[in-house]
C-alpha positions as CSV (number, residue, x, y, z in Angstrom):
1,X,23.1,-22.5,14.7
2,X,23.9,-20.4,11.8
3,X,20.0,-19.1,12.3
4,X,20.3,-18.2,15.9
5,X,23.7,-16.5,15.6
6,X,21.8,-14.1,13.1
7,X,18.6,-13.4,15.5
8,X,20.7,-13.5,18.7
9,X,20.5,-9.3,19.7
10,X,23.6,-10.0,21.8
11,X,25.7,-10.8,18.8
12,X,24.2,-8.3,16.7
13,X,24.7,-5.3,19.6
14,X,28.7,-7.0,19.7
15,X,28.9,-6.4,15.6
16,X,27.6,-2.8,15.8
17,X,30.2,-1.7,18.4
18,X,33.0,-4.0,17.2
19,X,32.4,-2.6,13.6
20,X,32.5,1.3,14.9
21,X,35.2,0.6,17.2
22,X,37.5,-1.0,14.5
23,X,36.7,1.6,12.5
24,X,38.2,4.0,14.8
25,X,41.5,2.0,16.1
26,X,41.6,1.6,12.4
27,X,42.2,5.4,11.8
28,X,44.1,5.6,14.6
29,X,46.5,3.0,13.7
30,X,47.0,4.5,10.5
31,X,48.0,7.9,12.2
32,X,50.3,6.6,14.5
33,X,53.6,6.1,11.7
34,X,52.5,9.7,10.9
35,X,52.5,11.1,14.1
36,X,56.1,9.4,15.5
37,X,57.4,11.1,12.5
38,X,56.2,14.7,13.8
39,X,56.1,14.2,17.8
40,X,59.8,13.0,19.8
41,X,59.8,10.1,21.7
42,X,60.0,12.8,24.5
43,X,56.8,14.2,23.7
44,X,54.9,10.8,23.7
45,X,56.7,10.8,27.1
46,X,55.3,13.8,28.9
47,X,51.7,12.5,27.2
48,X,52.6,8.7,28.8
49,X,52.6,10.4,32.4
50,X,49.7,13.2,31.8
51,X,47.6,9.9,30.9
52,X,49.2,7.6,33.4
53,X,48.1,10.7,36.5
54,X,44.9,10.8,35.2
55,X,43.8,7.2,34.7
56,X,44.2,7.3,38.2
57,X,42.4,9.9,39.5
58,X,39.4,9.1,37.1
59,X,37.8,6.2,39.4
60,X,38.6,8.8,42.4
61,X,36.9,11.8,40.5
62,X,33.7,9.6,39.7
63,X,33.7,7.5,42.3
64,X,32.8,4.8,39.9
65,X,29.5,5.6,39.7
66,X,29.1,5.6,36.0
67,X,29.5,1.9,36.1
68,X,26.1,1.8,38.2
69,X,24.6,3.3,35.9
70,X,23.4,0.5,33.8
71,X,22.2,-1.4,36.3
72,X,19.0,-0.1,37.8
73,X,15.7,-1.0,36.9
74,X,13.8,1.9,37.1
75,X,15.2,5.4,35.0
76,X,14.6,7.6,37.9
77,X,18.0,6.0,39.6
78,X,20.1,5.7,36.7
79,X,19.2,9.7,36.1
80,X,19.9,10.3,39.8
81,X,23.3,8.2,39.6
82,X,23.9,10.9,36.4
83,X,23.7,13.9,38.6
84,X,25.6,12.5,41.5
85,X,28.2,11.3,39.5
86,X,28.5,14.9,37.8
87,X,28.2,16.9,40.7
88,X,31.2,14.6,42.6
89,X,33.1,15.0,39.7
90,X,32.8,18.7,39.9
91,X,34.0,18.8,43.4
92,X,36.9,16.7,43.4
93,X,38.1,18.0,40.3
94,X,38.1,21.2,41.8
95,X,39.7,20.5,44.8
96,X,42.6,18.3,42.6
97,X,43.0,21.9,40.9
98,X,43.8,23.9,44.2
99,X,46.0,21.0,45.3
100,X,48.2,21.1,42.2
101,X,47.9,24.5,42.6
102,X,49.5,24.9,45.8
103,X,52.2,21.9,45.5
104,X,52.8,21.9,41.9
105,X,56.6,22.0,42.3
106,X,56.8,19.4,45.0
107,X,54.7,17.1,42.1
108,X,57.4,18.2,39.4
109,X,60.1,17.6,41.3
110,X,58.4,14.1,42.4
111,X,57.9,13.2,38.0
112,X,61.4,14.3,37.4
113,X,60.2,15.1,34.0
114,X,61.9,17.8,32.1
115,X,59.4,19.8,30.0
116,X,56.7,19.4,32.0
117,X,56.1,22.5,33.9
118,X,52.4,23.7,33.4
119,X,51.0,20.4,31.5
120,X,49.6,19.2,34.6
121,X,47.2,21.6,34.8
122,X,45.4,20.2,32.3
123,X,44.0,17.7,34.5
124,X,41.0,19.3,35.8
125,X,40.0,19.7,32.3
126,X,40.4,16.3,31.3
127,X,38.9,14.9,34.8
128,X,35.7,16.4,34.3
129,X,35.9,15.6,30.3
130,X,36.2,12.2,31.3
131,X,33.0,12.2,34.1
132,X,31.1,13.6,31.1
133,X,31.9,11.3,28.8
134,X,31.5,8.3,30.9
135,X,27.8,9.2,32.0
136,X,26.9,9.4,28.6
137,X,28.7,6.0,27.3
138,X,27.1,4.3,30.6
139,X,23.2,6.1,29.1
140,X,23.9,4.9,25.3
141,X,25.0,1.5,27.0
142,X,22.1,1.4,29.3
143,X,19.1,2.0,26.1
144,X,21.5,-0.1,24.0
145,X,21.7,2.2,21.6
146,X,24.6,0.6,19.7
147,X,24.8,1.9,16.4
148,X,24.9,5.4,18.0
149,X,28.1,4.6,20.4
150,X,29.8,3.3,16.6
151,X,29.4,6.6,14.7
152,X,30.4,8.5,17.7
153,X,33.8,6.2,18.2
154,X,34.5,6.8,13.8
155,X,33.7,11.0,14.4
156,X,35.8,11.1,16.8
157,X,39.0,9.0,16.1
158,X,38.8,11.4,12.8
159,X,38.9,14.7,15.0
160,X,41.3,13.1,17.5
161,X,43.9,12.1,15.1
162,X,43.5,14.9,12.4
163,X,43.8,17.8,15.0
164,X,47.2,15.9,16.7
165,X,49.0,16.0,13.2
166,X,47.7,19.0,12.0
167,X,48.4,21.3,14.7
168,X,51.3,19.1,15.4
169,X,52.7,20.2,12.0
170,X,53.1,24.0,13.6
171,X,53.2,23.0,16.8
172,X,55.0,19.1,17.3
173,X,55.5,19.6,21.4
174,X,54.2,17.6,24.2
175,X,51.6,20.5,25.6
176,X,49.8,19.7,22.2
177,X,49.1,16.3,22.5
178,X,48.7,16.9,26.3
179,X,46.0,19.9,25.3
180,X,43.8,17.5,22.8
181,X,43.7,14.7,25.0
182,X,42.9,16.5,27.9
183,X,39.4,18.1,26.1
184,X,39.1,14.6,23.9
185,X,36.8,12.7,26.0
186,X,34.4,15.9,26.4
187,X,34.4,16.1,23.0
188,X,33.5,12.3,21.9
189,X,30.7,13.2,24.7
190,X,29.3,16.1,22.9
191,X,29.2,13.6,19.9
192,X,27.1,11.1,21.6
193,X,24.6,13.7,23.1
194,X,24.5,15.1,19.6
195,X,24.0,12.0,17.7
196,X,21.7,10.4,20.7
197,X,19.2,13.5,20.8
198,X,19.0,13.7,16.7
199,X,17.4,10.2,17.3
200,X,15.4,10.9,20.1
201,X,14.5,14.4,19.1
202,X,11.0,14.1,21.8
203,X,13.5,12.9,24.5
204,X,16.5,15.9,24.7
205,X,14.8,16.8,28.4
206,X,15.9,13.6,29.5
207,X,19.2,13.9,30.1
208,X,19.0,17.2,32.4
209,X,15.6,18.0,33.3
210,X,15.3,15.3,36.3
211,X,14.6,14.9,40.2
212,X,16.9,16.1,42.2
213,X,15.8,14.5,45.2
214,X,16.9,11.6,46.8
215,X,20.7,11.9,45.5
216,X,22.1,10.9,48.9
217,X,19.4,7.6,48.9
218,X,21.4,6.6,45.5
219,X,24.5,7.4,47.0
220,X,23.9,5.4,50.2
221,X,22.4,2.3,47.7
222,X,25.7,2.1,45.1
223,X,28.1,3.2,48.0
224,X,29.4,-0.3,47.4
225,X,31.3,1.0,44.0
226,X,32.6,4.0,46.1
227,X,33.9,1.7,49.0
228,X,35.2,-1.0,46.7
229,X,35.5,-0.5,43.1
230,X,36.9,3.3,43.4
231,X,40.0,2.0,45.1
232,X,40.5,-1.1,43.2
233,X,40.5,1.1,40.3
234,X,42.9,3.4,41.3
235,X,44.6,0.6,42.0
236,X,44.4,-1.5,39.2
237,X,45.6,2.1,37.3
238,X,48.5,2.8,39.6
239,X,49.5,-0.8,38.9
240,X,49.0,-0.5,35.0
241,X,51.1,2.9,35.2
242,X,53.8,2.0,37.4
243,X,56.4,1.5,34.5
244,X,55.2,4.9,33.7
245,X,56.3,6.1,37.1
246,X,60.0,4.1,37.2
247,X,61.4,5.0,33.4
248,X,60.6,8.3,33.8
249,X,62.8,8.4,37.1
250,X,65.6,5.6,36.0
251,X,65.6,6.3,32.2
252,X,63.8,9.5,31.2
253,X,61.2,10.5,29.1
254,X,62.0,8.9,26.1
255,X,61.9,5.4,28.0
256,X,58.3,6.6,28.5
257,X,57.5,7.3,25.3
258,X,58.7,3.8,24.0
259,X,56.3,2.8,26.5
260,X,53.7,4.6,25.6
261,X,53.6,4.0,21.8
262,X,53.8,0.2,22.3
263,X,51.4,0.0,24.9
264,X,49.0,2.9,22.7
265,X,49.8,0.1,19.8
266,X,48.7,-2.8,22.0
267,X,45.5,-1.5,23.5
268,X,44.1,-0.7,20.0
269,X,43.1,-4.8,19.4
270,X,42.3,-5.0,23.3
271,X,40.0,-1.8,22.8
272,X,38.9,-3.2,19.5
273,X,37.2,-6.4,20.6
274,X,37.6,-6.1,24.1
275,X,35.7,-3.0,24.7
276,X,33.1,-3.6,22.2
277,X,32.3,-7.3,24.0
278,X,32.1,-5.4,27.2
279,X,30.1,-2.7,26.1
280,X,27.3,-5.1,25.0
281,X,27.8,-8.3,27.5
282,X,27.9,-5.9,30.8
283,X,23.6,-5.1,30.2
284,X,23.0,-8.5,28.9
285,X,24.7,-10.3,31.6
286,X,23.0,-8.1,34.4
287,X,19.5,-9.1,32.4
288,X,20.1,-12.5,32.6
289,X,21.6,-12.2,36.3
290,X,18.5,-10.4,37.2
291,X,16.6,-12.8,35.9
292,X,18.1,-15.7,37.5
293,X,18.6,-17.3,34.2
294,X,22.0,-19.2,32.8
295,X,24.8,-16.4,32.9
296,X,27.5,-19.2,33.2
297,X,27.5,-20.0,29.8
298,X,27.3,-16.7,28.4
299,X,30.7,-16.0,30.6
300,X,32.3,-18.7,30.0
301,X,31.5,-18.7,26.2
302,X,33.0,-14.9,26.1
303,X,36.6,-16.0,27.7
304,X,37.1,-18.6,25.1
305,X,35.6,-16.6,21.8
306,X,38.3,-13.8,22.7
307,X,40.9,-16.4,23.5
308,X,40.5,-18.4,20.3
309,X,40.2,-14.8,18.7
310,X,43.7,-13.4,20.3
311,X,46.0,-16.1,20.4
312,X,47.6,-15.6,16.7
313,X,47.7,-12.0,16.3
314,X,49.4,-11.6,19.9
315,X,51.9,-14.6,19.4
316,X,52.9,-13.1,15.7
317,X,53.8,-9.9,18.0
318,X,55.6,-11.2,20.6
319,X,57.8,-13.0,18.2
320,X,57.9,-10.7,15.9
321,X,57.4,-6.9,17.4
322,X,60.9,-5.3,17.1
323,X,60.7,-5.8,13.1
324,X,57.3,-4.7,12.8
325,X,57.8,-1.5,14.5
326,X,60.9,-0.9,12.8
327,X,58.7,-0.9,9.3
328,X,55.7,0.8,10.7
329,X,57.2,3.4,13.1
330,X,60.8,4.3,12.2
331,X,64.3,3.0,13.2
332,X,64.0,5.4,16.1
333,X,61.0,3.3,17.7
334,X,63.0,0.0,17.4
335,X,63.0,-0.4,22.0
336,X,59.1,0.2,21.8
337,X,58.8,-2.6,19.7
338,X,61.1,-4.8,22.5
339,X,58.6,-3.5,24.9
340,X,56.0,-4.7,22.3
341,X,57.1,-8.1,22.2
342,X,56.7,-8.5,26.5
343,X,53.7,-6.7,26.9
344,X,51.8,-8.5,24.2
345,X,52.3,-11.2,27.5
346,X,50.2,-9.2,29.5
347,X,47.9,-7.9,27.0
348,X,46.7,-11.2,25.7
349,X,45.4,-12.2,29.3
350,X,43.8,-8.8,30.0
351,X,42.2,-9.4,26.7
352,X,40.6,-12.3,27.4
353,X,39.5,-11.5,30.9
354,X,37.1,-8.5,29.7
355,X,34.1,-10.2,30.2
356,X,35.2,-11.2,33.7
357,X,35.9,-7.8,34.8
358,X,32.7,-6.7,33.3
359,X,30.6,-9.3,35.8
360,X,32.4,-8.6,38.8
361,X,29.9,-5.0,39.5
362,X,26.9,-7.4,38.7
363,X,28.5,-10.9,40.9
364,X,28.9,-8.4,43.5
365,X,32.4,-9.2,44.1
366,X,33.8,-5.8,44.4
367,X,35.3,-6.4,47.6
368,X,37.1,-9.6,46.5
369,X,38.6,-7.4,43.3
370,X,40.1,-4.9,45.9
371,X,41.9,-7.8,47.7
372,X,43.1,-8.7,44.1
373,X,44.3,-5.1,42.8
374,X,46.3,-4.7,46.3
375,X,48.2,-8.0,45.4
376,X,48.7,-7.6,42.0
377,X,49.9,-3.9,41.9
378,X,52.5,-5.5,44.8
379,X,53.8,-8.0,42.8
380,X,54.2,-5.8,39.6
381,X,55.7,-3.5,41.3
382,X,58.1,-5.6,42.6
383,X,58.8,-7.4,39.0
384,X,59.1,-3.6,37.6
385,X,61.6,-2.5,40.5
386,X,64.3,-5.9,40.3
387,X,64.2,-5.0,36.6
388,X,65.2,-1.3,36.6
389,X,66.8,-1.6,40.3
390,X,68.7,-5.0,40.4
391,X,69.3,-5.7,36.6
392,X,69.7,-1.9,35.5
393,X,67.6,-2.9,32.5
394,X,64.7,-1.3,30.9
395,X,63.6,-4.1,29.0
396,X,64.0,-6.8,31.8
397,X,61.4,-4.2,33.9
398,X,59.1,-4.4,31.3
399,X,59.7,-8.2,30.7
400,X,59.1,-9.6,34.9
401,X,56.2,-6.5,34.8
402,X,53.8,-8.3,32.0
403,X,54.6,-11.3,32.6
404,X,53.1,-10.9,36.4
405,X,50.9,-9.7,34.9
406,X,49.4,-12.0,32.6
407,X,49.7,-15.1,35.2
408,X,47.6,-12.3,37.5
409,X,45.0,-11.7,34.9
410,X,44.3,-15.5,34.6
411,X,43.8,-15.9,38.2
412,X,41.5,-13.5,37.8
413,X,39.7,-15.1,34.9
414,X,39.3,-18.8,36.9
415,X,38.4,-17.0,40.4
416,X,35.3,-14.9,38.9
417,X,33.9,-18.1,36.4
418,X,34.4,-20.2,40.0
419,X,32.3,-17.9,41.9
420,X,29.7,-17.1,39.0
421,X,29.3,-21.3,38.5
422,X,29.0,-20.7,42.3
423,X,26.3,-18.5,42.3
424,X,24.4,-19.6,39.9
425,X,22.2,-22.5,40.3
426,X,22.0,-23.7,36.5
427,X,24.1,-26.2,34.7
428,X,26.7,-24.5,32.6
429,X,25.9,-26.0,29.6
């Protein structure tokens, strides 16, 4: 067994990104006590609900084509879904700038965010940023070009977190960590087309000098991640955000930036393993899809390596998170670590349902994951709104919000294994 595990290329791909992504939450993680001690929770507030707009408007921006990308056989079409996805992105980010443009006191008014006039404006930037970055993620992804996608995640955690404290130093307000994150994801793209033409120094002409033609045939052959996956993302992020939305109008912007340390806290493990499993599983799974060969296993096998992996360090949190961000963070973080302690609920299932999320694009179940982000952002929302609403609480809010979310999460996880056992005319084992 031991034998395999070492020749197994799906396990080795898993350790190369897993290694450069830990690497990187690593640095991050030991930035963060630094930077809570320069930036107000305020500031992390105003960043909570630049992030929280834009994670919504991403999957609307690209109309999830990026995700597609991966998938075709032939490397005409994943260089056509590249320029279509660039040129959308162009277009609605543009038309997202006029918009703000024209209504951007309505939108203020709306956040009831003090501090906030002008940051917004910044979202353009980051939009198209973001479109960059995910083409190229989706191309390093798609040649499996692993060790590349590590040494870009380490370069870049190092120029994230170095330029937020440094010019925080001078500078410790909310447009500067609003500025850098708004240009970070162009930037760890630039990395990635740096590092992947300095490997492929014959191949630089790939990446732009391609076919033009036939853009609206791609369009018109993926339009099932425009018509169903775009707005079950923006779905799924308007759900994710909504405590976002409701401390900022019931509590302010330091509720938000509570918020948004211990969820930035949380998603580092969930980015750590979680991402890098996805990163590698999503190509392998389609191969073996496309092959008609067992996938069930390799699904199934997935869930429970990330459960078995999660279930101590998330329980030692939600028993334990007020004391640890106390130590880590300051006296002054104490209510993020109460949020801590709840949304580690949440957390833990999203964790483990990665590789679920990752096979829904290849099950073809996109239409089934709409039906599911409608319901969930529903009940969430409702959880979220007894809590602040009925209970005047902050902490209750967060409490009925992840726990919804969890019990959502493993629905999620048992309805996509069903259908993939379904599907798939193999034994499991």
């Amino acid at each position: 067994m031991i034998s395999k595990l070492k020749k197994s290329k799906f396990l080795r791909g898993v350790a190369v990104v897993i290694v450069g992504t830990a690497t990187a939450q690593l640095i991050s993680l030991l930035f963060s006590p630094l930077l809570t001690r320069v930036y107000s929770p305020t500031a992390f507030g105003l960043l909570g609900a630049f992030t929280a707009i834009l994670s919504v408007l991403i999957p609307f921006c690209t109309m999830s084509l990026p995700i597609a990308i991966v998938l075709p056989k032939e490397e005409s079409k994943a260089n056509k879904l590249v320029v279509l996805t660039l040129f959308t992105s162009v277009v609605i980010s543009s038309l997202i700038a006029f918009l703000y443009y024209l209504y951007s006191k309505e939108i203020g008014d709306i956040l009831n965010l003090e501090g906030s006039e002008g940051l917004y404006y910044f979202i353009p930037v980051a939009m198209i940023c973001s479109t960059f970055y995910l083409v190229m993620n989706y191309r390093v992804l798609r040649h499996e070009l692993y060790k590349i996608k590590a040494q870009a995640s380490v370069i870049h955690s190092i120029w994230f977190n170095i330029s937020k404290l440094a010019i925080g130093f001078v500078y410790p307000i909310s447009i500067t960590l609003v500025a850098l994150t708004a240009i970070s994801n162009g930037v760890f793209a630039i990395i990635l087309l740096i590092l992947k033409n300095k490997k492929f120094p014959d191949k630089k002409h790939v990446d732009i000098n391609i076919d033009l033609r036939g853009l609206a045939d791609i369009g018109k052959e993926y339009k099932r991640f425009a018509i169903y996956r775009t707005p079950q993302s923006m779905i799924n992020a308007i759900s994710q955000n909504i405590p976002t939305i409701l401390l900022a109008t019931f509590f302010g912007a330091a509720s938000v930036g509570y918020y948004t340390l211990s969820r930035m806290v949380l998603t580092a493990p969930v980015t750590l393993i979680g991402q890098s499993v996805s990163s590698v599983f999503l190509p392998k799974f389609n191969a073996k899809y496309n092959s008609n060969e067992n996938y069930n296993k390799m699904l199934i096998m997935s869930v429970l390596s990330l459960f078995l992996l999660a279930i101590i360090p998330f329980s030692i949190l939600f028993f334990q998170g007020e004391n640890i961000f106390n130590f880590v963070f300051g006296k002054e973080w104490s209510t993020a670590g109460i949020y801590a302690e709840w949304l580690a609920v949440w957390m833990f299932f999203g964790f483990i349902n990665t590789p679920c999320v990752s096979a829904i694009s290849v099950l073809n179940l996109q239409f089934g994951f709409l039906i599911y982000e409608i319901l969930s952002v529903s009940l969430r929302s409702i959880g979220i709104i007894l809590g602040l609403y009925y209970f005047n609480s902050d902490i209750t809010a967060i409490a009925l919000f992840s726990i919804l979310g969890g019990a959502l999460n493993l629905s999620l996880i048992l309805w996509v294994i069903y259908n993939s056992i379904r599907s798939n005319s193999k034994a499991v084992f």
